[in-house]
N, C-alpha and C positions, 0 to 999 in steps of 0.2 A: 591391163592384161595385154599382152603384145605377143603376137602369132607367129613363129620365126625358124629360122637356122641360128644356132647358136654355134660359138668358141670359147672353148678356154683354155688357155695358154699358161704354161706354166714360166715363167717370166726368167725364172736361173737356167733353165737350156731352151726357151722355144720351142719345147714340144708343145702338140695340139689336139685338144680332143673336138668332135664335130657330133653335135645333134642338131633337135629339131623338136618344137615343142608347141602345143596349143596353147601356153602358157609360158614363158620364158622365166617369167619372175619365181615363181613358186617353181619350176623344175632347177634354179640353180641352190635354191634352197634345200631343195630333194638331193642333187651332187654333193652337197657341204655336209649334210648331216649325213650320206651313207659313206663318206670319204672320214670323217669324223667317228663316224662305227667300224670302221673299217671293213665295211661290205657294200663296197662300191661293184658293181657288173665289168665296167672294167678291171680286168688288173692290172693291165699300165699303166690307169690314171692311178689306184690306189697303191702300187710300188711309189710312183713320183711323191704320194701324197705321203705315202709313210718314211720315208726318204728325210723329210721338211718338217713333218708334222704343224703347218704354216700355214693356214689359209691365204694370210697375205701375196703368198706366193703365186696365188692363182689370179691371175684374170678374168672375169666372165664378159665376154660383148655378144651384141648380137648381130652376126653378120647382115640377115638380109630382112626385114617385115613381112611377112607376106598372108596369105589367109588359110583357112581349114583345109579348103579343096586344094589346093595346091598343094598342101603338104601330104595328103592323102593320096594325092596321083604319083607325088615323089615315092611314096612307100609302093606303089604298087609296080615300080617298075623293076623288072628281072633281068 
């Protein structure tokens, strides 16, 4: 289980979407299947995704490791 900022890059134009997760492994898992149902919360990841219909296409990394708290002081700022 790995605590993070995530990316994923859609590799035929380099756009990029930016989260962050208590879980990184099982939250990309969560993008694939609701990009795959087509009820993804973004709509601009889920236009690029209906576009490709291509998982391939996606890249998942994870930009930074870091821990709960940290990502919970991130969410709390306005």
């Amino acid at each position: 289980m790995t605590i993070g900022i995530y990316k994923i890059t859609n590799i035929k134009n380099n756009k990029i979407y930016i989260g962050s997760s208590k879980n990184t492994e099982i939250r990309f898992k969560e993008h694939l299947y609701l990009l795959e149902n087509n009820s993804h919360h973004s709509t601009k990841l889920q236009n690029s995704y209906n576009k490709t219909k291509n998982k391939l296409v996606f890249k998942f990394e994870i930009i930074e490791e870091t821990t709960e708290d940290i990502l919970k002081e991130g969410n709390n700022i306005t």
